[in-house]
N, C-alpha and C positions, 0 to 999 in steps of 0.2 A: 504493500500500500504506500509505505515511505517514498519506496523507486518513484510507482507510478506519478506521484503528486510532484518528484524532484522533474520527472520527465516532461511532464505537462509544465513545470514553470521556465524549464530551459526552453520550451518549445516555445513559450509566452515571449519570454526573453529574446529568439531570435528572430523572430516575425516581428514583434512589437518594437524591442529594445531601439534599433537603428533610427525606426520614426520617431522616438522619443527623443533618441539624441538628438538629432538633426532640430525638429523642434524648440528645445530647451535651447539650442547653441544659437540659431535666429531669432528664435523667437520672446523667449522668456529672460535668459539672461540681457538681451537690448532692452528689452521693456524693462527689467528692475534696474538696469542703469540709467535710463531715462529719466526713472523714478527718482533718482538720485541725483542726476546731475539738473535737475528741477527746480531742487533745493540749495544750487550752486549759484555762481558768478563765471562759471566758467566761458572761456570766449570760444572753446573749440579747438583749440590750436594748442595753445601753452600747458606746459604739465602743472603749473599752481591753479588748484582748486578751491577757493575762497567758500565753504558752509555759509550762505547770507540764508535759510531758513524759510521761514512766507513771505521774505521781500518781492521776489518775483511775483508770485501771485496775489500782492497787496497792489504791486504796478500793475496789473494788468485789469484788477477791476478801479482802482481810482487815478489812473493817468496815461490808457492806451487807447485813445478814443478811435485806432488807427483797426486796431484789434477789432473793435465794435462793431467798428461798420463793413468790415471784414466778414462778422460773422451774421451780419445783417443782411446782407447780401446772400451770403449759404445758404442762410435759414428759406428768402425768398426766391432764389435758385431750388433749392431742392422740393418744398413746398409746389413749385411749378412743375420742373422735372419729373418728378416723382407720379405723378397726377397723369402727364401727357403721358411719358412713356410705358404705363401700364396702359392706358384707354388704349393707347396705338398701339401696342403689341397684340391686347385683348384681340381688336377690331379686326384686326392686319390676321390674327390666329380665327379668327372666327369666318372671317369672310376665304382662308384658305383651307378651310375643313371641308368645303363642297365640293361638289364634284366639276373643279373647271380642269378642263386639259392642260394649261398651263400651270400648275399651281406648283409643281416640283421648278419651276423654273422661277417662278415667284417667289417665291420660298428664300430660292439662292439668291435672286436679287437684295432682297428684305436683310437677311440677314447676312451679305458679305462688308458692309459697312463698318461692322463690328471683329472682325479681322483684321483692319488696317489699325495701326497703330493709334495712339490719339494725337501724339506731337506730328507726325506726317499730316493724319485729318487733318488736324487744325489749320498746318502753311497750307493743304489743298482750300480749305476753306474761306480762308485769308485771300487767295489769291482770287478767290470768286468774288466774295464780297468786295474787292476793290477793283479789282480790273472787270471780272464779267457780268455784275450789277452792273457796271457802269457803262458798259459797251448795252447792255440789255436797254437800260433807261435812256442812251441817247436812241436806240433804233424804235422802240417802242413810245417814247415819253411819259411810260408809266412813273407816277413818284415811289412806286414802291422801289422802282432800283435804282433809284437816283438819292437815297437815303444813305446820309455817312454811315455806314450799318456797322464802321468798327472806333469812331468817333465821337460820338458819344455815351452819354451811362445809360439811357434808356434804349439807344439802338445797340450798343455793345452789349446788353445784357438779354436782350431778346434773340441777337445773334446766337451767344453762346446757350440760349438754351434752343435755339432750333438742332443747334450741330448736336448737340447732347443726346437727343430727338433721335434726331435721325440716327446715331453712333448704335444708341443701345435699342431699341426698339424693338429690331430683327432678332436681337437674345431671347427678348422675352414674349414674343411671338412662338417661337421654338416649346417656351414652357408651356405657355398656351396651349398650342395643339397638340402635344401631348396628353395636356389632361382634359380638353374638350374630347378628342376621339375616344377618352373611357368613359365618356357621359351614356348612359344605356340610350338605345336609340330606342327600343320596344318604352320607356317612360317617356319619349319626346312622342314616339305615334300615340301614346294612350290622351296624352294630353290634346294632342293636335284632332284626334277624334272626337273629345271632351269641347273643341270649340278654340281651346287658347289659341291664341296670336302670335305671330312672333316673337311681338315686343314681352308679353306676359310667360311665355316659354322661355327666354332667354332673361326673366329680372327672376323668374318664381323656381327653374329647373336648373339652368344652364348655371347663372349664375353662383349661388350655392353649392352648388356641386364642385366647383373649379375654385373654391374659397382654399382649398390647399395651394394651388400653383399661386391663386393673388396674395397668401402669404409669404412665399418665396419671391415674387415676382416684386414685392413693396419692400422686402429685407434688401431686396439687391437693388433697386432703386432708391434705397437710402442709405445706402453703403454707398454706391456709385456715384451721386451728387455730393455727398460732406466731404468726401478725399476726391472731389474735382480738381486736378490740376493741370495735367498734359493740355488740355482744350483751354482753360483760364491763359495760360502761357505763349499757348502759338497763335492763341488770336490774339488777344488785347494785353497782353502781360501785366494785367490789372490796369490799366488807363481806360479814358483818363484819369487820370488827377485819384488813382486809387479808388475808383468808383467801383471800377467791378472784379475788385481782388476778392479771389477765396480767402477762406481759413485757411486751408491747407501753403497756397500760395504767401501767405501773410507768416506763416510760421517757418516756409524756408527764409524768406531774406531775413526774418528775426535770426535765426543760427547761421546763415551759410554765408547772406549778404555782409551784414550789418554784427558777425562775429560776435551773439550774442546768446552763444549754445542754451546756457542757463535757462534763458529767460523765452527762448525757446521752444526747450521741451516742458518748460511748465506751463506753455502754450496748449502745446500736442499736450497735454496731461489732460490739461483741464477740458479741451477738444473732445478727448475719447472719454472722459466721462459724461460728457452732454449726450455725445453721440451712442453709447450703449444703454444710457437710460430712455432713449427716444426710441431706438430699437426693440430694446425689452417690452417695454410700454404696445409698440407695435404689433409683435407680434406674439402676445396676452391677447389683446383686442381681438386679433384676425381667426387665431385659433378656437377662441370662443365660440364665431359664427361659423364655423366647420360643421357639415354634415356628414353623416356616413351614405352612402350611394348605395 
């Protein structure tokens, strides 16, 4: 009995052990240094480590108004994001559950977006919004592309949440149909014989049913907009005038620019504790409204 339990935990140990190292080595030990150097003055660079304690995070709720609107911005980036990219994935996965001939083709359109990197997106993007709005709006004289669309805060920010849009959309399309095609088709004919509508089959059946995939679908759209930054950087690298800097973007030039490691990661500190208690909170909520099919 001894052997067998010694054998079962050596088996534990080599299957398991390596992901756990690997883990612990990226993941765990940076974060309790993080942890640590939060509570520092450190610049980054120099080996003296100054303990300054809650300094950092006394600056950043009473004299980082840089920070605020940083994450004022997120908050109304992700709020947006979050919102579009699950409706358009939804819609994008619903309307490619029928039966059109092209839909494996659509499919790969929808979702190759999300294969290109986001700093590449972004200068392809960039190069639209400045050069092929522009050529578009003089041949056409629409104002819609004749708008400084990477120039100012109201058009820079409506920019970056279209590219956002379009980036992840095709992802979560993907999850969608998935879980629309295990929706029972024998409960949509009983309803559609019953009289329901479309609209009433897809709020009362469809909907509900697919409440697992819009739990994943809304975790990863709120992961994906709070740690925005490849698309923040190669469009508008926060301009102007810092209007549509991320958090994320706001906490590198704190360390990396402006050699302020410290003050920094008690940035990113206080960052992931917003952002996992808005996730937890999330997905309580989502799970609750789960049915079983």
């Amino acid at each position: 009995m001894r052997h067998r339990k010694l054998s079962q935990y050596g088996q534990q140990i080599f299957f398991v052990g390596p992901a756990i190292l690997f883990f612990t080595v990226v993941m765990i030990i940076p974060f309790i240094m993080g942890m640590y150097y939060s509570f520092t003055d450190w610049n980054g660079v120099s080996g003296e480590v100054a303990w300054v304690g809650f300094d950092n995070f006394t600056k950043i709720f009473t004299n980082d108004p840089d920070f605020w609107n940083s994450f004022w911005f997120t908050v109304r980036f992700t709020v947006l994001g979050v919102i579009l990219i699950n409706v358009v994935g939804f819609f994008l996965a619903y309307f490619l559950t029928k039966p059109l001939k092209s839909r494996n083709v659509l499919r790969t359109i929808f979702f190759m977006p999300n294969v290109i990197g986001g700093l590449l997106l972004g200068f392809i993007w960039q190069f639209i919004f400045v050069k092929g709005f522009a050529t578009l709006g003089d041949l056409t004289g629409w104002s819609f592309f004749q708008l400084p669309w990477l120039g100012t805060e109201t058009t820079g920010f409506w920019a970056i949440v279209m590219v956002f849009v379009w980036q992840y959309s095709g992802y979560l399309m993907v999850i969608y149909i998935a879980s629309l095609t295990n929706v029972s088709k024998e409960v949509l004919e009983a309803a559609e014989i019953d009289g329901a509508t479309h609209f009433q089959k897809l709020r009362s059946i469809i909907v509900p049913l697919v409440m697992p995939a819009v739990t994943v679908g809304l975790f990863l759209a709120i992961s994906w907009s709070f740690k925005m930054f490849d698309l923040n950087l190669s469009l508008t690298q926060g301009g102007p005038f810092k209007s549509t800097e991320s958090v994320a973007m706001n906490i590198y030039n704190e360390a990396f620019l402006n050699n302020r490691y410290g003050l920094g990661t008690a940035k990113a500190l206080l960052f992931f504790v917003i952002v996992a208690i808005i996730s937890l909170i999330q997905v309580k909520v989502t799970k609750s409204k789960e049915v079983e099919a």
